[in-house]
N, C-alpha and C positions, 0 to 999 in steps of 0.2 A: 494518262488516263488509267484509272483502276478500275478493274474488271468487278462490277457488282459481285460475283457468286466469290471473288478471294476476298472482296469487302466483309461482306457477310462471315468469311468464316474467319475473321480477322474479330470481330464483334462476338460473335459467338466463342472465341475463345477466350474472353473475359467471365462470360456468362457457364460455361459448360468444358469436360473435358475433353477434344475434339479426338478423333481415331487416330490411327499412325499413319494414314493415306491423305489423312485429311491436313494432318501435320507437318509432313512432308511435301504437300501443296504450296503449304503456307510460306512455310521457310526459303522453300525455291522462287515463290512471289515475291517473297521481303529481299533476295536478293536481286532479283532483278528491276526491281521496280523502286526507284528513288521517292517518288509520291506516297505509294504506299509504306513505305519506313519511316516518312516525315508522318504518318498517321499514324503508325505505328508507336514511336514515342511522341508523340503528345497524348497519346490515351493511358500511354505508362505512364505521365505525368499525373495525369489525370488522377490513375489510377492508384497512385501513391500517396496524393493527397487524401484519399478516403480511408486510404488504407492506416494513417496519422491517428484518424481520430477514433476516438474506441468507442464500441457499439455497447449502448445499454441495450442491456434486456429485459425483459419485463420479469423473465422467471416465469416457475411454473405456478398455480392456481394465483395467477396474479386478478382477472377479474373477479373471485371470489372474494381475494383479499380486500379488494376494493369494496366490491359491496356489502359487506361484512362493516366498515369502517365506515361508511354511508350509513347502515341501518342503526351504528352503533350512536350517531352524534343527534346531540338532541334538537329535537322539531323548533326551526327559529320561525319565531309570528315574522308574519307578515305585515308588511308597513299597512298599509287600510285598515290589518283588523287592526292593530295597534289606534289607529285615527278613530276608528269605531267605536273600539270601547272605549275613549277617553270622552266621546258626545255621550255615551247612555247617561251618566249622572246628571247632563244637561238636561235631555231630552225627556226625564224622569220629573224632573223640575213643572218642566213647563207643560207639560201633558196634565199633572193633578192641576194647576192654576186656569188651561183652558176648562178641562172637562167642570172644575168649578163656574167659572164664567157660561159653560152653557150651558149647566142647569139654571143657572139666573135666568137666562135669555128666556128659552124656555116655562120657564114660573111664570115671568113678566109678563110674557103672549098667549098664556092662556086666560092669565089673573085678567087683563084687559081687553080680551075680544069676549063679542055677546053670544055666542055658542061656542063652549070648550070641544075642541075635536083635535087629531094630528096636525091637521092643514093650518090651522091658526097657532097652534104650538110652535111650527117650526114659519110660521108668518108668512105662510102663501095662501094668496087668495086666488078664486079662481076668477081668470079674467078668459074674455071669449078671442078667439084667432082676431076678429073685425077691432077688437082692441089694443089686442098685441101690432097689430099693423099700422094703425094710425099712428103717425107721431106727436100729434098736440096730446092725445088723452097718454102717450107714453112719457112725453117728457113733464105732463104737470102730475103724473104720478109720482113722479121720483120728485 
């Protein structure tokens, strides 16, 4: 069984430089103790595998550099507006051919009703609620 506080200063001496009391604990534990030496070298294992691979760094004014090279690159459209402006020359189309077709509409409902006003331009008559609710006199309107 290992003693949690020789644990701890077994751990911590990967992380930090421990005292010379502290040190001297240690070493007196790793001898006497078979458990703790078997943990002992497996964390040197450990510890040697990290030690293998070599550590990038970022350096120094690294998120500058970065966003320096961000501000640098030019603005990519975005897929919609891309899809967007490819419609306006549709949409430019058909917008002059309605707005033609509604001034026809328009011409036709006034040229035809017996008092020229808005209401008949745009072909609404005034019908009373007791008529909008009935359905005989709504469906042989239509």
């Amino acid at each position: 069984m290992i003693d949690q506080k020789i644990k701890f200063l077994l751990y911590e001496s990967y992380d930090r430089h421990l005292s010379s009391a502290e040190q001297r604990r240690l070493k007196e534990a790793l001898k006497t103790n078979a458990e703790l030496q078997d943990l002992h070298q497996r964390l040197e294992k450990l510890n040697g595998r990290f030690a293998e691979h070599q550590i990038d760094s970022f350096g120094s004014w690294f998120a500058e550099r970065v966003m320096n090279k961000i501000q640098s690159l030019p603005p990519k459209e975005l897929v919609y507006e891309s899809f967007l402006n490819n419609l306006l020359p549709l949409f430019r189309r058909v917008a002059l051919v309605s707005t033609f077709v509604f001034i026809l509409i328009l011409g036709f409902n006034i040229s035809t009703s017996s008092k020229p006003n808005v209401a008949s331009a745009f072909g609404l008559d005034r019908m009373s609620i007791d008529e909008l609710a009935d359905p005989y006199n709504y469906l042989t309107l239509e």
